[in-house]
C-alpha positions, 0 to 999 in steps of 0.5 A: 801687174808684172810683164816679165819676158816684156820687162827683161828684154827692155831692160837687156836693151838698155844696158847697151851691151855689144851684140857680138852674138846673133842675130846679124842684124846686130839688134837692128843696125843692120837695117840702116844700110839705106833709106828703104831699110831704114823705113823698114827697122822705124816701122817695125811694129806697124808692118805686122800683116797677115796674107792681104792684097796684094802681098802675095802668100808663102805657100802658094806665092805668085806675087812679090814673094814669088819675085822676091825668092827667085832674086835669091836664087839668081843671088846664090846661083841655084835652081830655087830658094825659099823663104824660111819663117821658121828657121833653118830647123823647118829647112833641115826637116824639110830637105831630109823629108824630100830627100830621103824615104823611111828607112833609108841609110844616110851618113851624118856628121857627128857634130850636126845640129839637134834639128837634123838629129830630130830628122833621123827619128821623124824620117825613121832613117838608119844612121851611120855616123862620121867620127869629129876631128878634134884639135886637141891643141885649141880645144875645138873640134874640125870639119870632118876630112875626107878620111873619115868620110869614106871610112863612114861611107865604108860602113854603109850596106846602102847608103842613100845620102849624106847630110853635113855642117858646112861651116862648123860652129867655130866658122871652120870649113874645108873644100869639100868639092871633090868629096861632094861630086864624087859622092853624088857621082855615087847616087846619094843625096847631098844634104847641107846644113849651111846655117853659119854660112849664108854670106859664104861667097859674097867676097873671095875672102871668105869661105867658097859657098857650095850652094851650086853643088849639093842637092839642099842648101839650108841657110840661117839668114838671121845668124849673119845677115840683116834679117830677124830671128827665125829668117833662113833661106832653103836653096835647092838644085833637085828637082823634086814636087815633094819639097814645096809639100814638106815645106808647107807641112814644117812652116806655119800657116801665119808666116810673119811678114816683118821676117820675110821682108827682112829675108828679102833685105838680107839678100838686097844688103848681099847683093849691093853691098856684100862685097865691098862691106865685108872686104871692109870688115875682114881688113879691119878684123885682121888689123884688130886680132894682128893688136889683140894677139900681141897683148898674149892675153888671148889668141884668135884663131888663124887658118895657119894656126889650123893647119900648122897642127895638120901638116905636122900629122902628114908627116911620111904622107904626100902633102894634100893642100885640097885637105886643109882648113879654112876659117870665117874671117868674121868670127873670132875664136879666143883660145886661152892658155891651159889651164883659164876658163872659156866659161869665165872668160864670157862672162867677163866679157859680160860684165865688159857689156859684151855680149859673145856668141858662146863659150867652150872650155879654152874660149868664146866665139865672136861674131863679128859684121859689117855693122860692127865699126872702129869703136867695136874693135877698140872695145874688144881690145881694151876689154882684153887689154883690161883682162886679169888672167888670174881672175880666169882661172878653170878648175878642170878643162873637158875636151870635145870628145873625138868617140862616137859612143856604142849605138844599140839602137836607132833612135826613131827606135828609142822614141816611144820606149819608156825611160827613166830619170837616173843621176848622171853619176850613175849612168855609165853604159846605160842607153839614153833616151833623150840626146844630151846637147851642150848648148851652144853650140846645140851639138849632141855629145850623146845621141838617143839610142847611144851608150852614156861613157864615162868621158861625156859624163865628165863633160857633162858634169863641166857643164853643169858646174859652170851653170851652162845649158845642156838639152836633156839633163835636168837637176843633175839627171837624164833619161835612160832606157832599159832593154829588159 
C-alpha cells in the first residue's frame, strides 16, 4: 500500500538538503535553542491535543493563551496581538474585514500577496492600484515610494484605507513613517501585510518594524522565527469588537496546539535571544556575501547597490535620504550577469542539496537564520565557488512589469461571470477571470477583472517554459471573461 505525501516527505528528509527556504525554524533546528524547546521539537507528535483543561481555548482564551498573547503584545509594543493557526492569509482576512466595510475604496499595492487580493472580492471593495518600482538594473522590483503612493491616492474620490507589503518578498523596505502618519492623519485605515518581517526590530541591524504606527499588523511567524508552518501573529492598535469575530469566523474551530505553542516559543526565542543571535548572523552573513561577491560568479544585493540606481534618478531633484531603500540583512538575494538563468541557477543549488527560497529571472532568495552556522555559510560558498556559469545560461530574460494592465472591472464584480478557458497566445486584451499568479513570490502579474497585455503574456509564457508554477494557467490556458 503506497502512502505517497507520507513517503515523499521522508524521503525529502533524508537527502538532508540546507533549508535556506521557509519555514524558519529551519526543519526544527530552531527549537533546540534551550531544554524547554528541546522537550517541545522531541515530543511533537505526543503534544497534539484538542481544548482541554486547563489549556485554555483560541476563540474565547482566559488562560494561558490569553497570558501568552499579551507577552506578545508587550514583545512588539501594541494594544493586542493574537495567535494565528491559519497563516497570515486568516490575518490579511480578518483586518480587511474589520477595517473596511462593502464598498469602501482602498489602495493597494500592486505586489500584495493573493490572500489580500482574495480580500478585495470577499470585501466587494473598490480598489485603486499603487504602480510597482522596478529595478530594472537587478531584476526585482521595489517597495512603492511615496510618489506613487500619492499619485494613487490622487485617484482615489473617497479613500478609506490603505493595505501595503512591508518588507517585499526580496526583504526590501523603505521608511514609511512619514506616509503612514500622514495617511492616518487622512482618516484612513492603515493595513500592513508584514508576513516577511516578524523579527523586524529585534536588533537595530535590521529593518525598523512599524508595528507601533499602523492600525493592522499581519506577521508570518513560520517564514522566519521558530514556529511551524501556518504560525503567524495578528498585531492590532485599533480599537475595534468586529476583529475578535472576524477572527474566529477565518480560524478553524480545531486550532492546532503544536503551532501555538511554537507561536508562543517564537516570541520566547525573540525575546531572550533575538537580539544577541541576529546581530551574530548579520556579522557572519556579511563576512560570507563580502567572499562569495569576490568569486564574480554572482552578487548579493546591498542596500548601497539599491540606492546607487535611485540617487542616479534624483539628479536636478533635492536628495531625500528618508526615501532610500533598506534591505534584510538575513536574506540573500543572488543576481547574475544578463544573460544566466534564476530558474537554473535554483535548481543547481538543488543538486548542491540547497534548498533556496524562490527563484526569479536573474537570481534566487536565500533566507538565511540564526540557525544557520559557519558550516552553512561554507556550503554556499563552495557551492558557488563550484558553479559553471556556462552551464546557466537563460534563453530569454522577462522583467517584473512596472504597468498595471487596464482594469474594466472590480474583481468581486467578475466573481460569478462566466468564463472561458482560452490559450494564452490568444489572450491579448481579453478579461481575466481568475488572477494570473507566478509563484513564488504568489504576486498577481494580472489581476481578475484586469486586461491580459502582450508583456504579462510573455512573462507568462517564461514561466511555463522553466516548468514554474503559475496560479491560473493550466496546460498552457487561462480563464477569461466575455462581456457580451
Amino acid at each position: 500500500m503506497k502512502i505517497p505525501l507520507l513517503e515523499q516527505l521522508l524521503k525529502y528528509h533524508d537527502e538532508k538538503n540546507m533549508p535556506l527556504s521557509m519555514p524558519g525554524n529551519k526543519s526544527g533546528a530552531g527549537f533546540l535553542n534551550d531544554e524547554l524547546g528541546e522537550q517541545f521539537v522531541g515530543r511533537l507528535g505526543f503534544l497534539d491535543i484538542t481544548e482541554v483543561e486547563p489549556l485554555d481555548n483560541l476563540h474565547y482564551p482566559e488562560g494561558v493563551i490569553k497570558e501568552a498573547q499579551e507577552l506578545l503584545a508587550k514583545t512588539y509594543g501594541v494594544k493586542k496581538a493574537y495567535f494565528l493557526v491559519n497563516g497570515s492569509s486568516s490575518g490579511n482576512m480578518a483586518a480587511m474585514f474589520s477595517a473596511f466595510d462593502e464598498g469602501d475604496e482602498v489602495l493597494v499595492e500592486r505586489n500584495c500577496h493573493k490572500s489580500i487580493y482574495n480580500g478585495l472580492i470577499m470585501r466587494k471593495l473598490k480598489v485603486i492600484y499603487i504602480e510597482p518600482v522596478i529595478d530594472e538594473k537587478n531584476g526585482v522590483f521595489l517597495p512603492p515610494d511615496k510618489e506613487n503612493i500619492y499619485k494613487a491616492l490622487y485617484k482615489c474620490l473617497n479613500p478609506k484605507g490603505i493595505i501595503l507589503t512591508y518588507p517585499n518578498y526580496f526583504g526590501i523596505t523603505y521608511d514609511i513613517d512619514e506616509i503612514v502618519i500622514d495617511l492616518k492623519l487622512k482618516g484612513m485605515k492603515v493595513v500592513i501585510d508584514c508576513a516577511h518581517g516578524a523579527h523586524f526590530g529585534i536588533n537595530d541591524r535590521l529593518p525598523k518594524s512599524i508595528a507601533k504606527l499602523v492600525d493592522y499588523t499581519i506577521l508570518s511567524a513560520h517564514k522566519t522565527l521558530p514556529a511551524l508552518t501556518q504560525g503567524a501573529y495578528l498585531l492590532a492598535n485599533e480599537e475595534n469588537e468586529q476583529l475578535e469575530f472576524y477572527l474566529k469566523a477565518f480560524t478553524t474551530t480545531s486550532p492546532s496546539y503544536l503551532i501555538m505553542a511554537s507561536l508562543d516559543y517564537a516570541r520566547h526565542y525573540l525575546d531572550n535571544y533575538g537580539e544577541r543571535e541576529y546581530e551574530a548572523l548579520i556579522n557572519n552573513a556579511e563576512r560570507w556575501k563580502e567572499k562569495i561577491n569576490k568569486l564574480n560568479k554572482v552578487h548579493i544585493l546591498s542596500k548601497n547597490d539599491l540606492n546607487r540606481e535611485h540617487r542616479y534618478k534624483m539628479i536636478k531633484k533635492v536628495e531625500d535620504h528618508s526615501k532610500e531603500y533598506d534591505i534584510d540583512l538575513t536574506r540573500y538575494i543572488l543576481i547574475l550577469p544578463q544573460g544566466y538563468s534564476g530558474h537554473k541557477l535554483f535548481e543547481y543549488l538543488r543538486k548542491e542539496k540547497i534548498q533556496a527560497e524562490m527563484s526569479f529571472s536573474r537570481g534566487v532568495v536565500l533566507i538565511l537564520s540564526p540557525f544557520n552556522n559557519e558550516e552553512d555559510f561554507k556550503t554556499i560558498y563552495g557551492s558557488i565557488l563550484r558553479l559553471e556559469l556556462n552551464d546557466i545560461c537563460g534563453e530569454s530574460e522577462s522583467k517584473y512589469s512596472s504597468e498595471i494592465p487596464e482594469k474594466v472591472l472590480e474583481p468581486y464584480q467578475v466573481f460569478k461571470l462566466s468564463g472561458e478557458w482560452i490559450e494564452i497566445e490568444k489572450c491579448e486584451n481579453c478579461i481575466a477571470k481568475e488572477a494570473i499568479i507566478p509563484y513564488p513570490p504568489g504576486i498577481p502579474l494580472v489581476c481578475s477583472g484586469e486586461r491580459i497585455s502582450a508583456s504579462s503574456i510573455k512573462i507568462i509564457k517564461e514561466y511555463i517554459i522553466n516548468k514554474k508554477t503559475i496560479i491560473g494557467i493550466k496546460n498552457g490556458k487561462t480563464q477569461i471573461v466575455n462581456l457580451k
